[in-house]
LOPA-431758 format. One record per residue (C-alpha): residue in one letter; x, y, z. Coordinates in steps of 0.2 Angstrom, whole numbers, plus 5000, padded with zeros to 4 digits. Example, Ala and Ser with C-alpha at 12.3 -4.5 7.8 and 13.67 -1.06 7.14 Angstrom:
2
A506249785039
S506849955036
This chain:
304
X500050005000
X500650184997
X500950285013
X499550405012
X498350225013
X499550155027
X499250315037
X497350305035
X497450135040
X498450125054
X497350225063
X495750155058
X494350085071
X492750025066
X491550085054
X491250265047
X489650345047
X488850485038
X486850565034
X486250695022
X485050795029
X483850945024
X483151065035
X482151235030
X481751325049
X483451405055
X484451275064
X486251235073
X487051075073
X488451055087
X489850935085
X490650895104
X492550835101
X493050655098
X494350535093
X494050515075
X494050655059
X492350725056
X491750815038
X490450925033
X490050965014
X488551085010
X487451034994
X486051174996
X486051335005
X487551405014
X488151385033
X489451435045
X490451345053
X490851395073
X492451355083
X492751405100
X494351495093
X494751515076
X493651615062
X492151585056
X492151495041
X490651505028
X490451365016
X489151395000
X488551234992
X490151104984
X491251174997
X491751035009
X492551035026
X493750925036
X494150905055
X495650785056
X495550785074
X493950785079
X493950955088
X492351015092
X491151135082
X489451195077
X488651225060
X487351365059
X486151415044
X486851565034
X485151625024
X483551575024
X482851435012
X483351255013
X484851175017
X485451015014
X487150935020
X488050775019
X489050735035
X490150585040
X491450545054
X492850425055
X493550335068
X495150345072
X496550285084
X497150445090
X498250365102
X499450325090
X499250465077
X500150435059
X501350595059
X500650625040
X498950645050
X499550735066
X500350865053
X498550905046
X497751085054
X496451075064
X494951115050
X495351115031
X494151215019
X494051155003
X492951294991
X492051194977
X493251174963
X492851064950
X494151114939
X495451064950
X494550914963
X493650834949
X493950664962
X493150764976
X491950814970
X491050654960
X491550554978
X490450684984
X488850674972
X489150464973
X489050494994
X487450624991
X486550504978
X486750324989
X486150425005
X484650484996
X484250314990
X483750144997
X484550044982
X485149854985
X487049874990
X487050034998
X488049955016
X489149905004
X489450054995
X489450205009
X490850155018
X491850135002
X491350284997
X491650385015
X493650325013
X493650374995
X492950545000
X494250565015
X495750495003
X495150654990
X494850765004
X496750755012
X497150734994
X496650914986
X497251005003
X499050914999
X498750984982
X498251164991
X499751165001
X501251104992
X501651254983
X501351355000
X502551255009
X504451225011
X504251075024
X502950945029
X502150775023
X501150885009
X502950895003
X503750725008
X502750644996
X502950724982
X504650744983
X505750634969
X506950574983
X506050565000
X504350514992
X505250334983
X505950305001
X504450315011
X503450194999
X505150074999
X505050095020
X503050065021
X503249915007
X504749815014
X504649895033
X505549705036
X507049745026
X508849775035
X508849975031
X509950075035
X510250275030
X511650225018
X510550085009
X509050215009
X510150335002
X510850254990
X509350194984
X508750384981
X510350434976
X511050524987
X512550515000
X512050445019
X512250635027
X511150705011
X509750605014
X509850605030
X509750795030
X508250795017
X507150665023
X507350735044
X506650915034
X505250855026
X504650715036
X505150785053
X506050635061
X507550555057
X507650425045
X507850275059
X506450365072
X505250345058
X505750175053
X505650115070
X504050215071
X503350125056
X503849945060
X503149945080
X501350035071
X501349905058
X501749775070
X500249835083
X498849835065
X499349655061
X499249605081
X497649695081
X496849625065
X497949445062
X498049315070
X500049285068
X501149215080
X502249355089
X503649265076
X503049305063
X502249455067
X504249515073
X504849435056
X503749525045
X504149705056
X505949675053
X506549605071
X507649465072
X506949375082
X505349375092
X506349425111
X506949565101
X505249615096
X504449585113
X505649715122
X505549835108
X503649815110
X503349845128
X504649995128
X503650095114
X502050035119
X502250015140
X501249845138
X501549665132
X501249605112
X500249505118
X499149595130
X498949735117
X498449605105
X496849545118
X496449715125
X496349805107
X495349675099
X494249705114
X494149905111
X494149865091
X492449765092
X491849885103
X492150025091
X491349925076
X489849945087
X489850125087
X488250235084
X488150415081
X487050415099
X488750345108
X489750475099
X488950635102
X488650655083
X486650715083
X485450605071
X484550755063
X484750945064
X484151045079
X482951185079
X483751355085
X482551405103
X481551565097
């Protein structure tokens, strides 16, 4: 998988949900914060979004609106008329956040641009067409749809971003010398890597990349192959049903003693405990319900 889709699933835990809904009176929605990413995008009418701190930010129908980490926040009608909106949230192991994530603001506002998100926005009319409808396959489909919206979503604010910014995971993966390394590093994360065999790989001297990569990326090469090998190791203890052997082979550890200590240093428990107390919380999480969350089934009247 490419590191964008590793990031995103890493930190994935249970299903997303999402609603369309229409309302004419005027309303407010309020969003409590939680440990997942929640989006908004506006189909009719036009509504503002309120923070705690921050500006108000008004979004006119196409435009979409990403909170990567959940913080909490209210929508409120803009004009009079109807409005109808398409919202969705994502659940997400903050506890462990991918730094490609963790480097995302707190909201990103995407205006409407067909000309430049044409993946955006037909992942958007496919999400506002299945809700609408009751056709056969429609479980099926939403959820798909949800992570393709949330892929083109961090997607076009990459895009926004790159030519804005000297640093970040916006740049790291479109850059022709760290971008081959990270996708080598998530691909093979078993491989004996070094700086120098990274390096060379890409091109450049050990001291070179070491330089680039810690710039872009923010940790040194080794941190965030260590990084990469414990999270890949916690996702296949969560969702396999390997033996710590091969779970420790297939994270690069020589052996599985060597795995174990570097396991309980970076995670403070036992492989093996993590393994039975997250597929606990996991199946729980699968079981989540807007009610559990906070996230309200239906907009709410504004009190005259």
């Amino acid at each position: 998988m490419d590191v964008l889709s590793d990031a995103i699933g890493a930190m994935r835990a249970g299903r997303p949900y999402s609603s369309l809904t229409a309302a004419e009176a005027a309303w407010t929605m309020e969003f409590p914060a939680f440990g997942g990413a929640r989006f908004h995008v506006v189909t009719a009418g036009v509504c503002h979004v309120v923070r705690a701190a921050g500006p108000t930010v008004t979004l006119e129908p196409g435009d979409a609106v990403l909170f990567p980490h959940g913080t909490a926040h209210a929508l409120q009608n803009a004009i009079d008329g109807e409005s109808q909106l398409v919202c969705g949230a994502y659940q997400l192991d903050q506890a462990r956040p991918h730094p490609l994530i963790e480097d995302l603001p707190e909201l990103i506002h995407l205006p409407a641009r067909a000309d430049r998100y044409a993946g955006l926005e037909s992942s958007i009319t496919l999400l506002r067409d299945e809700l609408a409808d009751s056709e056969p396959g429609k479980d099926v489909l939403v959820p798909a749809l949800l992570d393709v919206l949330l892929v083109h979503l961090i997607r076009a604010w990459f895009t926004e971003r790159a030519g804005r910014q000297d640093t970040g995971w916006c740049v790291a993966l479109g850059d022709k010398v760290i971008a081959p390394a990270l996708r080598a590093i998530h691909e093979q994360p078993g491989d004996p890597w070094t700086v120098e065999s990274l390096g060379a790989r890409v091109g450049l001297s050990r001291a070179a990349f070491a330089r680039r990569f810690a710039s872009l990326v923010g940790l040194p090469p080794l941190t965030y192959l260590t990084w990469w090998r414990l999270t890949s190791a916690a996702r296949l203890l969560r969702t396999t049903d390997a033996p710590l052997a091969a779970v420790a082979q297939r994270s690069g550890y020589g052996s599985a003693y060597a795995f174990a200590n570097a396991f309980k240093r970076e995670y403070g428990i036992s492989a093996g405990q993590y393994r039975r107390q997250r597929r606990a919380d996991h199946k729980h999480i699968s079981e989540w319900t807007p009610k559990s969350t906070g996230l309200p089934r239906a907009l709410i009247p504004e009190t005259q």
